[in-house]
C-alpha positions in Angstrom: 67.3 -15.0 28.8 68.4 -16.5 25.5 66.2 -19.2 26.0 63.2 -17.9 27.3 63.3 -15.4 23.9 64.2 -18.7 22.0 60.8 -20.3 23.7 58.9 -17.0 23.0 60.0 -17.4 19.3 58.8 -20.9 18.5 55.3 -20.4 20.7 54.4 -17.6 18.1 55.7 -19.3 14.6 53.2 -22.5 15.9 50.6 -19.8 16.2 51.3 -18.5 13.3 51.3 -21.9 11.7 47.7 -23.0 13.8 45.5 -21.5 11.5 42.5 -23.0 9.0 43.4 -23.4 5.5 40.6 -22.6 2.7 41.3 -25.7 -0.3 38.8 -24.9 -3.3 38.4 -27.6 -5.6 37.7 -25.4 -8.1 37.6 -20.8 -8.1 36.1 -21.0 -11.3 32.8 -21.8 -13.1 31.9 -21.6 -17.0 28.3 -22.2 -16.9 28.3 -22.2 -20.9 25.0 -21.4 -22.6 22.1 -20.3 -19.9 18.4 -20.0 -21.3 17.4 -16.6 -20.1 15.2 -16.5 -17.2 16.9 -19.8 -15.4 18.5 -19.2 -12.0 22.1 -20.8 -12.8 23.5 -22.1 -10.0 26.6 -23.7 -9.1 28.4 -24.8 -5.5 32.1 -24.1 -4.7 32.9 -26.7 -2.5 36.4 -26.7 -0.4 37.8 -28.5 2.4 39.7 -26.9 5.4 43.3 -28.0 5.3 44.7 -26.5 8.0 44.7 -27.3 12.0 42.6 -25.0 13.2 38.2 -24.2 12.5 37.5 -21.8 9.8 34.3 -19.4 10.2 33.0 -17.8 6.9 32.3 -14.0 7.3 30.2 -13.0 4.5 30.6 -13.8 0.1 30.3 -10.6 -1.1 28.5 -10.6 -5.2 29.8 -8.3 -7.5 26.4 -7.4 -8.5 22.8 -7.8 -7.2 21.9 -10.4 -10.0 24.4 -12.9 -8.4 22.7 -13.6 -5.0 25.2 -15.8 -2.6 25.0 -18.3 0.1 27.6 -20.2 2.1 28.3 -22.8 4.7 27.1 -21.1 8.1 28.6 -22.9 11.1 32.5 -23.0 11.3 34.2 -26.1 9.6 36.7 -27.9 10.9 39.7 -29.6 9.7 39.6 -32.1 7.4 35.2 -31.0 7.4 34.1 -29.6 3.6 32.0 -26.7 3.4 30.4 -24.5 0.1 29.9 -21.1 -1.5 27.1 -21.4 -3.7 26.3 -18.8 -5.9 22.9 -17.9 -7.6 22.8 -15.9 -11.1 19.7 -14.7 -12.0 19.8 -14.4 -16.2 16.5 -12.6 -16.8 16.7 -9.9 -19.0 20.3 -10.0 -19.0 21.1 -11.8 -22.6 24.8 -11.9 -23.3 28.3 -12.8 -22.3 28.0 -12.4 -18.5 31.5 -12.6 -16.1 30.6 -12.5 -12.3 32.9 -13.1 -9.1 32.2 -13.8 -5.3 34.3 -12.3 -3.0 35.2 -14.4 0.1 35.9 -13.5 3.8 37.0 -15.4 6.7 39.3 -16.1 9.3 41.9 -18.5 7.1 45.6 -18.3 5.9 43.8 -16.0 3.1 41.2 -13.9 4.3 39.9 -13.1 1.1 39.2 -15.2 -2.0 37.7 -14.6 -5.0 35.8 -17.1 -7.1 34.8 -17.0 -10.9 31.3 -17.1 -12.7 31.1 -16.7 -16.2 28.2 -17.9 -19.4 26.5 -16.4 -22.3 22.8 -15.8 -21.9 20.8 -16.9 -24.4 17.4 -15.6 -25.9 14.6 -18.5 -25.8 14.4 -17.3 -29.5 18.2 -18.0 -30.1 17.7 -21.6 -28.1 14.7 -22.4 -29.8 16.5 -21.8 -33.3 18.7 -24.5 -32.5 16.5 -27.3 -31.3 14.3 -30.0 -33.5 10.7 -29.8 -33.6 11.4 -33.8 -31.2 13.2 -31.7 -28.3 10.8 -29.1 -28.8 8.2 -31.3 -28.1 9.7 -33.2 -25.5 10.1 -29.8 -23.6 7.5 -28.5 -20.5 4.4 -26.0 -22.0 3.4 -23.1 -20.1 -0.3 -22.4 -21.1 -2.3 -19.4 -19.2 -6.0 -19.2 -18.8 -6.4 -15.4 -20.0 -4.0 -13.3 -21.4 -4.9 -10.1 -19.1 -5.8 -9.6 -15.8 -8.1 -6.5 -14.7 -7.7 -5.1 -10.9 -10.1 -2.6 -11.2 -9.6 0.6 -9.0 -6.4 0.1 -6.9 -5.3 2.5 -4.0 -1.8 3.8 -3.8 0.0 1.6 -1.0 -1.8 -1.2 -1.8 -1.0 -4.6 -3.0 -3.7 -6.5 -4.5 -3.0 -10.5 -5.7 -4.4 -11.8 -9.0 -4.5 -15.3 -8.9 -3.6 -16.8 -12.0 -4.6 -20.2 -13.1 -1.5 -22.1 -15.4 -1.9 -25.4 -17.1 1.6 -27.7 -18.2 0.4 -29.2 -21.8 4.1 -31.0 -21.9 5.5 -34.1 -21.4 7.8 -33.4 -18.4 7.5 -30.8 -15.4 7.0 -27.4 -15.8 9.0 -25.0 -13.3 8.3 -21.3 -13.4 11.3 -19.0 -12.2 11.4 -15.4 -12.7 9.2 -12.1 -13.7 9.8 -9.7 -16.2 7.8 -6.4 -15.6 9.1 -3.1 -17.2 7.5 -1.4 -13.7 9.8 -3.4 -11.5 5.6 -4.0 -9.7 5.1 -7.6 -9.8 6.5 -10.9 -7.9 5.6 -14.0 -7.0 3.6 -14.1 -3.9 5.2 -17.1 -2.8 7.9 -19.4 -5.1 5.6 -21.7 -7.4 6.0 -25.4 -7.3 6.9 -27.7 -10.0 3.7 -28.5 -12.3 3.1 -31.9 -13.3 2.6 -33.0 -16.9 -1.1 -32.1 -17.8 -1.9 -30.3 -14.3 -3.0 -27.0 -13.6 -1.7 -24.8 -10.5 -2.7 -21.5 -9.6 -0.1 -18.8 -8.9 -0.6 -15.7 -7.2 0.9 -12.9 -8.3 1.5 -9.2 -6.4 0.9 -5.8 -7.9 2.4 -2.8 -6.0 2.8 0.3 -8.1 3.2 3.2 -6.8 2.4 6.0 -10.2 -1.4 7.2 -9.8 -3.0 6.8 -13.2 -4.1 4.1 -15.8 -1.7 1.1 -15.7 -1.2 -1.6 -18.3 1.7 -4.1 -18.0 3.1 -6.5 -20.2 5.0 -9.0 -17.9 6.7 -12.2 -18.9 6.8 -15.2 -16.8 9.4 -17.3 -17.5 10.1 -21.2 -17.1 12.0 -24.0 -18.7 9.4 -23.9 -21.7 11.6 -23.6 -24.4 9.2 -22.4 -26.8 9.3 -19.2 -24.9 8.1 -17.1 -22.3 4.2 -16.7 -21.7 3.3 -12.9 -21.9 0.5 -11.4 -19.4 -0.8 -8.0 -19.4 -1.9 -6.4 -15.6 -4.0 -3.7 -15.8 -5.3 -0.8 -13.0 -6.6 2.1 -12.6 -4.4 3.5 -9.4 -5.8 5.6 -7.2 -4.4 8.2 -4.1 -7.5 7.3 -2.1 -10.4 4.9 -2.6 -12.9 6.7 -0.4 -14.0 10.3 -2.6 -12.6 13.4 -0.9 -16.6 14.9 -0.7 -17.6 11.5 1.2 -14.7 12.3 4.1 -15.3 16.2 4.4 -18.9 15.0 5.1 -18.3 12.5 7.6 -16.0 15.1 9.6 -18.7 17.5 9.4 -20.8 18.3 12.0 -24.6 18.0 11.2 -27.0 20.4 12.7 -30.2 19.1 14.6 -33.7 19.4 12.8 
């Protein structure tokens, strides 16, 4: 009896022990000084260090400006796998301190890795750079300076397709909107823009307030000389077809 319990013992500390093991090369990340409007990314990479496969369950942001991914299929021992985390710094100028909680099915079922930086304005990183860098940096130059949609019916979401020409000397990469509606997006993610090419992008308009509308949205980019500024206008609508017009049509009409 002693040694079947003996047997028992040692068949559940190796299960105990037969377990993945999550080895970070690094929980924490300063990413210094970000340029507001830039998507700062950065990859936690580990390895598993234990015996058996680990499975990621979910990386759980502290907030929805941090937006995480991570290594999908299980890893194995001795495999590497990633967290990557994705903070997104526009309109959020400041000292910014994030974390990414971790869950799986290792030794430590929940980690918690580090993001920190200081936002800056591209007024505060333009202060600071020569009229050379300045120069040397991507320019984002607009056709117009307003865009009219005319009469726009609740529910809708019309597309203004905006022409935008790079005037610098290296590739111009457009990232994030800045509308005080919360209204507009990108229709799809632009493409880099080649020095002294033009590229339309198509933007989407879905408010939902009946009424007049005029917004001032920034779009922002790696142009260090700032963000380019385009004002949406609208005249929203509950319904595009007049309320006499569809009593009318449901009418009946007698015969003459």
């Amino acid at each position: 009896m002693r040694i079947v319990s003996t047997l028992v013992f040692c068949l559940l500390a190796l299960a105990a022990r037969a377990q993945g093991v999550l080895t970070f090369e690094h929980t924490d990340h300063d990413f210094g000084k970000v340029p507001e409007g830039t998507m700062a990314t950065y990859e936690f990479k580990f390895k598993n260090t234990g015996n058996q496969p680990i499975v990621i369950a979910n990386a759980q942001a502290s907030c929805g400006c941090t937006t995480p991914d991570w290594t999908k299929t299980p890893i194995l021992p001795g495999k590497m796998g990633m967290i990557k985390a994705v903070y997104n710094s526009a309109g959020r100028p400041g000292v910014f301190a994030k974390t990414v909680t971790v869950s799986s099915n290792a030794t430590e079922s929940s980690k918690v890795l580090s993001l920190k930086g200081t936002v800056l304005t591209k007024e505060e990183i333009k202060a600071t750079l020569t009229p050379a860098q300045l120069a040397a940096s991507p320019r984002l130059v607009l056709e117009r300076s307003s865009y009219d949609f005319g009469r726009v019916e609740v529910g809708q979401s019309p597309v203004a397709r905006i022409s935008v020409k790079n005037t610098g000397p290296k590739d111009l990469v457009l990232s994030t909107i800045t509308a005080p509606c919360y209204c507009v997006g990108y229709r799809t993610a632009p493409a880099p823009i080649k020095p002294g090419q033009s590229a339309i992008v198509e933007l989407v308009y879905s408010q939902r307030t009946v009424g007049t509308d005029a917004q001032e949205i920034k779009l922002a980019s790696n142009d260090l000389n700032g963000d380019a500024k385009l004002t949406l206008k609208a005249n929203v609508v509950k319904d595009l077809v007049p309320t006499s017009l569809v009593k009318e049509s449901g009418s009946s009409v007698p015969f003459k």
